[in-house]
matplotlib code that plots the C-alpha trace (Angstrom):
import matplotlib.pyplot as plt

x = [1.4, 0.9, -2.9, -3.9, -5.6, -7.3, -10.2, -7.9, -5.9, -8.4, -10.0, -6.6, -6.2, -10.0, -9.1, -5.5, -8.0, -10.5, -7.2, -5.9, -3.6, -3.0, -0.3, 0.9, 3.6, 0.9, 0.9, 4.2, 3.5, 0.1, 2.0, 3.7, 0.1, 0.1, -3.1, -4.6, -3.9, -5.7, -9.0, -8.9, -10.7, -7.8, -4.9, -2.1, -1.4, 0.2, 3.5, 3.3, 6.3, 3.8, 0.2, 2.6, 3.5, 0.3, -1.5, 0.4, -1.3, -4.9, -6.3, -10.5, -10.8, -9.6, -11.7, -14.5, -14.2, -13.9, -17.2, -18.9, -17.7, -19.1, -22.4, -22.8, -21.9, -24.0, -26.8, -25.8, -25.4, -29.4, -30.1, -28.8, -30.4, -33.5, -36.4, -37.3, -34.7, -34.5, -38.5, -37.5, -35.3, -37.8, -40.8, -38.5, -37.2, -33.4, -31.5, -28.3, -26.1, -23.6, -20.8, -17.3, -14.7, -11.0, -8.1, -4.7, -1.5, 2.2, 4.5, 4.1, 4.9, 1.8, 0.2, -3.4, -3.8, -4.5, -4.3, -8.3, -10.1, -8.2, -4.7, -4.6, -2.7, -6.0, -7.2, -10.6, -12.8, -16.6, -18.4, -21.9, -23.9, -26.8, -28.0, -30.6, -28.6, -25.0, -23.6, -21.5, -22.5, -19.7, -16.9, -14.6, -11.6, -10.7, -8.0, -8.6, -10.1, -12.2, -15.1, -17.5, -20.5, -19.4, -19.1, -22.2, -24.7, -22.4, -21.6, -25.5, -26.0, -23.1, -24.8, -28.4, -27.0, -25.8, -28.9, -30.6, -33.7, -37.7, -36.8, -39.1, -38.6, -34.7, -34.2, -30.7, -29.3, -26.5, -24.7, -24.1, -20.8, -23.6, -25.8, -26.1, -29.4, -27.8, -27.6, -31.7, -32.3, -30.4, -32.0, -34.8, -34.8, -33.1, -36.4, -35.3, -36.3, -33.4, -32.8, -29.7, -27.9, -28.5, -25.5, -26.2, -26.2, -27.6, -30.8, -31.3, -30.8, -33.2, -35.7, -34.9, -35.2, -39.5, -40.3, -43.5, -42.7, -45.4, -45.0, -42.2, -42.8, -41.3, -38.4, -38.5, -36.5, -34.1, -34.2, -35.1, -37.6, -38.6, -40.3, -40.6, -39.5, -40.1, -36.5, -36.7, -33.3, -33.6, -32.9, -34.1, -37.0, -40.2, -41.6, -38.7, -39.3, -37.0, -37.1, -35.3, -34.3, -33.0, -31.1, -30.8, -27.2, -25.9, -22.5, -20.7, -21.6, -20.0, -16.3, -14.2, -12.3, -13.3, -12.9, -15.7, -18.1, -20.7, -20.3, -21.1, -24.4, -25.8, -27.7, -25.2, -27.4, -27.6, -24.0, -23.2, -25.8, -24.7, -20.5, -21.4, -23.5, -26.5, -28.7, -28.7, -29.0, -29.5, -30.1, -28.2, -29.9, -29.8, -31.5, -32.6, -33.8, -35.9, -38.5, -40.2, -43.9, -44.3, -44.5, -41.8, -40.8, -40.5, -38.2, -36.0, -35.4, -34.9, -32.6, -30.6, -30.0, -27.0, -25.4, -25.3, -24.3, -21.3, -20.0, -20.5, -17.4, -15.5, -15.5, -13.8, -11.5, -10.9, -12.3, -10.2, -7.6, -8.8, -7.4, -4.2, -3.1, -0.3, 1.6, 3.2, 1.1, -2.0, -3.2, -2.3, -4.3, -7.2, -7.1, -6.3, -9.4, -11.7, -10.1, -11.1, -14.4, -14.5, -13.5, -16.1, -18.8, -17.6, -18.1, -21.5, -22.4, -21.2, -22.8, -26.0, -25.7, -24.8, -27.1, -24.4, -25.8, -29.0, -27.3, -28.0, -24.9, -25.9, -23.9, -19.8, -17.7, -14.4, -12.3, -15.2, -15.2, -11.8, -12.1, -15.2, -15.5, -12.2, -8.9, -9.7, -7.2, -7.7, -6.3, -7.3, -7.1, -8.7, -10.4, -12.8, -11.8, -13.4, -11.2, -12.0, -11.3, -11.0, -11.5, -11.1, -13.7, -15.0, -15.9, -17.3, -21.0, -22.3, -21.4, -18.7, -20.1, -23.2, -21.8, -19.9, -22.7, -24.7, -21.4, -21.0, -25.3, -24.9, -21.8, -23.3, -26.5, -24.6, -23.0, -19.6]
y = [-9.9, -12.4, -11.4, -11.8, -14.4, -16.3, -13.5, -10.8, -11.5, -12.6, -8.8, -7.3, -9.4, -8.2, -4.8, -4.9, -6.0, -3.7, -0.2, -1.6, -4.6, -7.3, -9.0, -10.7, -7.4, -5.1, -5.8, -4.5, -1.6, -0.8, -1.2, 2.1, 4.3, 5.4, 7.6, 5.3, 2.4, 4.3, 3.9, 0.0, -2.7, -4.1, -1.5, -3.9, -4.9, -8.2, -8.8, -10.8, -13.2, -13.7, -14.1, -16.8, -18.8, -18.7, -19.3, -22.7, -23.8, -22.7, -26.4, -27.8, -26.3, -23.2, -22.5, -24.1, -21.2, -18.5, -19.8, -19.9, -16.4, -15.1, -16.7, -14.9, -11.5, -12.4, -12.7, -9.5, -7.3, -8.5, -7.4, -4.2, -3.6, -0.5, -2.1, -1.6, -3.5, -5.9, -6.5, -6.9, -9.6, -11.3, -11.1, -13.4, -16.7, -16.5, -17.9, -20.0, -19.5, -22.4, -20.9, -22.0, -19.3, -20.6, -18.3, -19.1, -19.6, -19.7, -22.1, -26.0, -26.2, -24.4, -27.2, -28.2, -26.6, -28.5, -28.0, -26.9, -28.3, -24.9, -26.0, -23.2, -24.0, -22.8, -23.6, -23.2, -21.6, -22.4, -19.9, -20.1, -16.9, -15.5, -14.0, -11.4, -10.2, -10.9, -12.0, -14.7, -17.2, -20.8, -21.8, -24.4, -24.5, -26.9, -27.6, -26.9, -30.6, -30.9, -32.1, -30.0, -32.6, -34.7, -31.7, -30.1, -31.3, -30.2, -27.0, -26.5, -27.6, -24.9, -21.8, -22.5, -22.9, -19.2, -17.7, -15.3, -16.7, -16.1, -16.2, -18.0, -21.6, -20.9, -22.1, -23.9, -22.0, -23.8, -24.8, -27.3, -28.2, -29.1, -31.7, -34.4, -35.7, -36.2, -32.6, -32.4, -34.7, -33.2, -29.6, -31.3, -33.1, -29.7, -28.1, -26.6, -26.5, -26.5, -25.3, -26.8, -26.3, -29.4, -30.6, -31.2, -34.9, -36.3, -37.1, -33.8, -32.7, -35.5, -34.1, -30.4, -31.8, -33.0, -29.7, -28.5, -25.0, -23.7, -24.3, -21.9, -18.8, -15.3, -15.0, -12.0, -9.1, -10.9, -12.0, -15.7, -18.3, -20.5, -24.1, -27.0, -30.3, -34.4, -34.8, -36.8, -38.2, -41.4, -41.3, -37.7, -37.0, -37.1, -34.0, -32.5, -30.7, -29.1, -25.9, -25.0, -21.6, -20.6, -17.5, -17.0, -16.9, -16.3, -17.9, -14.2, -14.8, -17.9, -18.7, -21.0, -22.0, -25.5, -25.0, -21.7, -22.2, -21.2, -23.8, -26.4, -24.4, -25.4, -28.6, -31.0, -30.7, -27.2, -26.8, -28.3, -26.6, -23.3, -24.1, -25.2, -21.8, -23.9, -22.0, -18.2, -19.1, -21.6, -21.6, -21.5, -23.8, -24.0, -26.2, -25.9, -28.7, -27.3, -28.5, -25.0, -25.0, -21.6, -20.4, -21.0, -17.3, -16.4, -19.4, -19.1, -14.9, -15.5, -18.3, -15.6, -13.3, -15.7, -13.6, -11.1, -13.6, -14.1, -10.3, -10.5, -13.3, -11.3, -8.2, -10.7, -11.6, -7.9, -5.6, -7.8, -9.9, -13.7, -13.3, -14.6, -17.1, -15.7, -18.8, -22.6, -23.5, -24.4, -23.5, -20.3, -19.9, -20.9, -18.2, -16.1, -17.1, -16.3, -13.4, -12.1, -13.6, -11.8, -8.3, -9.2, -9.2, -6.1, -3.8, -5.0, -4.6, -1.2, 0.0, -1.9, -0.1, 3.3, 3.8, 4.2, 1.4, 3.5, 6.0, 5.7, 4.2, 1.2, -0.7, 0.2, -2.4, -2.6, 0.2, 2.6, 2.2, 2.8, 5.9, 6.9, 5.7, 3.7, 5.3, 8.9, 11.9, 13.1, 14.1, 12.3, 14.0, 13.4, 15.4, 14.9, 10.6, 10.5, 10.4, 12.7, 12.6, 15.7, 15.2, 17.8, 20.0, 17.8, 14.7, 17.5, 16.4, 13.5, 9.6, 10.0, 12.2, 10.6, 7.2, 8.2, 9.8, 6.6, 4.7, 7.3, 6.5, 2.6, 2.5, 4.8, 2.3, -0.7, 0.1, -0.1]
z = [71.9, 74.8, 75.4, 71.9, 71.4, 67.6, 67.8, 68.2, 65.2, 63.2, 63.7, 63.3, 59.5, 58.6, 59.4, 57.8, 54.9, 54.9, 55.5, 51.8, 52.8, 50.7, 51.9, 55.7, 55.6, 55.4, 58.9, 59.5, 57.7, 59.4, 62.7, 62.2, 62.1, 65.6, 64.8, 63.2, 65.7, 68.2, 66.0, 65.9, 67.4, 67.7, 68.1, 69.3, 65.5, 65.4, 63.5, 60.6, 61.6, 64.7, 62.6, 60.6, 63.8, 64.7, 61.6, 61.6, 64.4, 62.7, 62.1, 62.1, 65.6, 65.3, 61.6, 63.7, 66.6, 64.1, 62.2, 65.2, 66.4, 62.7, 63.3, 66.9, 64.9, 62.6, 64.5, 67.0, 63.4, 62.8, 66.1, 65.9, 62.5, 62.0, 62.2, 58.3, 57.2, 59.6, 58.6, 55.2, 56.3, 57.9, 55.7, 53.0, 52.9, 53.5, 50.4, 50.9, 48.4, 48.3, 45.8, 45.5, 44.3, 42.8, 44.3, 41.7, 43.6, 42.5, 43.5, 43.5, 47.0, 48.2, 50.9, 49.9, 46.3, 43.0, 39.5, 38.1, 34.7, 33.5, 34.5, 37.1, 40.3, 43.1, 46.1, 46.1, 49.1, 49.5, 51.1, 51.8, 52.0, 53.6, 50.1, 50.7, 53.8, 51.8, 54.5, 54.5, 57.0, 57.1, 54.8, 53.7, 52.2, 49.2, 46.6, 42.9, 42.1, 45.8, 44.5, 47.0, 47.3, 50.2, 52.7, 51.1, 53.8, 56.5, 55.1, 54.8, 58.2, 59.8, 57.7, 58.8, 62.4, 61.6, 60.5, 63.1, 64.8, 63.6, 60.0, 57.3, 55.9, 54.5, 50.5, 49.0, 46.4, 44.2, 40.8, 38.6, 41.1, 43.3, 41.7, 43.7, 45.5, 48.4, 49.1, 47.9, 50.6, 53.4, 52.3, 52.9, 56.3, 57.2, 56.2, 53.5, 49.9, 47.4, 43.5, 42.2, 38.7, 36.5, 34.5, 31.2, 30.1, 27.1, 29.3, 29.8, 25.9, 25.1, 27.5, 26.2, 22.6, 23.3, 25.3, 22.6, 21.3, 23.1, 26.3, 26.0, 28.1, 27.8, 30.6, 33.2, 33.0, 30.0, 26.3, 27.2, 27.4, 29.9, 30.3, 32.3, 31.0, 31.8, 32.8, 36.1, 37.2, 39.4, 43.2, 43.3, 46.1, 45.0, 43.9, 42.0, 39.0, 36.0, 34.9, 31.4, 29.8, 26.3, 25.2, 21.3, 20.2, 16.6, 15.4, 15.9, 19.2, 19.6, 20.2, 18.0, 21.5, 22.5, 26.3, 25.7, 28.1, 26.2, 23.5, 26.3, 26.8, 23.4, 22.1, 20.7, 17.5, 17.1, 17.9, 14.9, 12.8, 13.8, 13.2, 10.0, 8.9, 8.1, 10.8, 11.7, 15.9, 18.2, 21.8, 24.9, 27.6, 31.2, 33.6, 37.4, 39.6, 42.4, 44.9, 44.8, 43.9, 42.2, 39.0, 36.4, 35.2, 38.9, 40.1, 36.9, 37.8, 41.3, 40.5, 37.9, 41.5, 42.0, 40.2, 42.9, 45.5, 42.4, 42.9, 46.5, 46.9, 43.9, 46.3, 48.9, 46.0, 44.5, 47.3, 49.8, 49.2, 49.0, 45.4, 46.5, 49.5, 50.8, 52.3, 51.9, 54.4, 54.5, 57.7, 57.4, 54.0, 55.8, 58.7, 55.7, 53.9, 57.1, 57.6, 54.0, 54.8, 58.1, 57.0, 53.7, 56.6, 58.5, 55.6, 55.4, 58.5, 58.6, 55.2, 56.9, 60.2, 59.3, 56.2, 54.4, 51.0, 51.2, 48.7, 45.5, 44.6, 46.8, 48.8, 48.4, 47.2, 49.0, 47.1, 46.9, 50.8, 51.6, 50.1, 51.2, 55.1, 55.8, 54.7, 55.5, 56.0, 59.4, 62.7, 65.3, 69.3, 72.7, 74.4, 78.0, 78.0, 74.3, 70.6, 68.1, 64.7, 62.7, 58.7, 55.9, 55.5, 52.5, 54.9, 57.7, 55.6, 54.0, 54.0, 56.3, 58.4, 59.0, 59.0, 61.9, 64.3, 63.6, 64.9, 68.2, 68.6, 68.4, 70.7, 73.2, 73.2, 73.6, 77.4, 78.5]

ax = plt.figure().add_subplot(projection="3d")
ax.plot(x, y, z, "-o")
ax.set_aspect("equal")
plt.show()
């Protein structure tokens, strides 16, 4: 363990990831694979007493290494890509999804985590992500009641730093936890254009409240209606504009819990309308502040793809294990974080480079990938200087197969 250095470990925790692990032991039990070691990137597995002494020492410099090792990968995994995809990437504007994710801990003593609006003890990671690519591109790490606004602009800055080279005019993609014109202005003098979440005030229900009925327009690809209203809030750059939806809901629809999020969606006015019986529906609103100059119906439907962005960190969460921090101390929850991050980009690299999300079935999330590429029976031998790996006859065909000659053809194109 003397030669192994941040990288190394943090490749070893991906990987520990990405076989099933889900907790610092994991380690200790991986350790014991001696087939399976011999198939690793890194196959001196570190100890988890030793990833824990080490992960104490993880502060802003180290996470600062790591984020900038990600962003060379990143752009090396672009480079490698076929041609047609890689074309696709190009011929779009690169979205940058800025998306925070709350990971519940137990245990007060936990360094760095907060109690959230919910009363759950989190700390709360904030990935930003390369969306059209899902790739996640710089990260921060923040208790349950960080408000993430101040870092924004930095955060922004780190993940456009990260993007590969020849790429169109890049676009800021965020939520409501994001509305703040300072972060409009710095997408901007990044050369950026930005569409944030607007958080509904009674300014904006006013403005909601004198949109005409009709200058409502049917939605794309949903049950919903879409128009622009006069909302303008002060200190904004010049030029922004608001876009509003609505989405019918009936009172069956509608929970009697106060927290419901979905209650906070609804006009004050109709809310109490529609508790009292006296109306069949009302409408669910939400509102998006952009600088984009195109047509309504298309910014509000490319706006609704954060949702994918959404299931992207979930797989880090579910597929992964940033569901849980697995130490007291900070630090260490932080290299745990990028690891989850790290292994997160891995498998999409390796679904990109192998073909292996062109199935119908799409792009694997983590379980489906274990089972598919990852955690595979086989024996594994050497023969002429060169491993083998022997599968059952099942794998001898299809993804795992194929995944794997497109692996031997990269790593015989890329030299000793």
């Amino acid at each position: 363990m003397r030669g192994l250095l941040i990288g190394g470990v943090m490749v070893a925790l991906a990987e520990m990831m990405l076989a099933g692990g889900d907790f610092l032991c994991d380690l200790d039990h991986q350790r014991k694979d001696t087939a399976g070691l011999r198939l690793r990137a890194v196959s001196d597995v570190p100890a988890s007493t030793t990833v824990i002494g080490l992960g104490k020492r993880f502060d802003a410099m180290a996470a600062a290494q790591v984020e900038q090792a990600n962003a060379k990968l990143v752009k090396g995994a672009f480079a490698l890509l076929p041609e047609k995809r890689r074309s696709l990437l190009v011929a779009q504007r690169p979205t940058i999804d800025l998306d925070p994710t709350d990971t519940g801990v137990y245990g007060r003593m936990k360094e760095g985590s907060a109690y959230n609006y919910q009363g759950q003890l989190v700390y709360r990671p904030h990935p930003a992500v390369w969306a059209e690519a899902g790739w996640v591109l710089a990260a921060d790490l923040g208790s349950g009641t960080s408000d993430p606004r101040p870092q924004a602009a930095a955060l922004l800055e780190r993940a456009l730093a990260a993007l590969p080279g020849g790429l169109l005019c890049p676009i800021v993609r965020v939520d409501s936890g994001f509305f703040d014109h300072k972060l409009a202005e710095a997408a901007l003098a990044l050369g950026c254009d930005y569409a944030i979440a607007v958080k509904r005030t009674e300014a904006v229900w006013r403005a909601e409240r004198n949109i005409p009925d009709g200058n409502w327009r049917r939605a794309k690809d949903m049950d919903a209606e879409v128009s622009e209203c006069d909302y303008r809030p002060s200190n904004w750059p010049e030029g922004a504009r608001v876009i509003c939806r609505r989405v019918k809901v009936t009172a069956d629809e509608l929970s009697c819990d106060p927290r419901s999020r979905r209650r906070r969606t609804l006009d004050p006015n109709q809310l109490s309308l529609l508790s009292s019986c006296e109306v069949a529906y009302a409408y669910a609103y939400s509102f998006i502040i952009t600088s984009l100059s195109g047509d309504i119906v298309d910014i509000e439907a490319w706006f609704r793809m954060r949702a994918l962005v959404e299931e992207k960190i979930k797989d880090s969460k579910l597929g992964l294990a940033m569901r849980h921090m697995p130490s007291g101390y900070e630090a260490v929850n932080v290299m745990w974080m990028w690891a989850a991050l790290l292994g997160l980009n891995i498998s999409s690299w390796l679904q990109a480079l192998t073909g292996h999300d062109e199935s119908e079935d799409g792009r694997a999330h983590g379980k489906r990938l274990r089972r598919e590429l990852i955690c595979v029976a086989a024996r594994i031998t050497r023969h002429a200087g060169r491993i083998e790996v022997h599968t059952d006859r099942e794998h001898h065909h299809g993804g795992f197969a194929d995944a794997w000659h497109a692996l031997d053809v990269l790593l015989a194109g890329a030299g000793p």
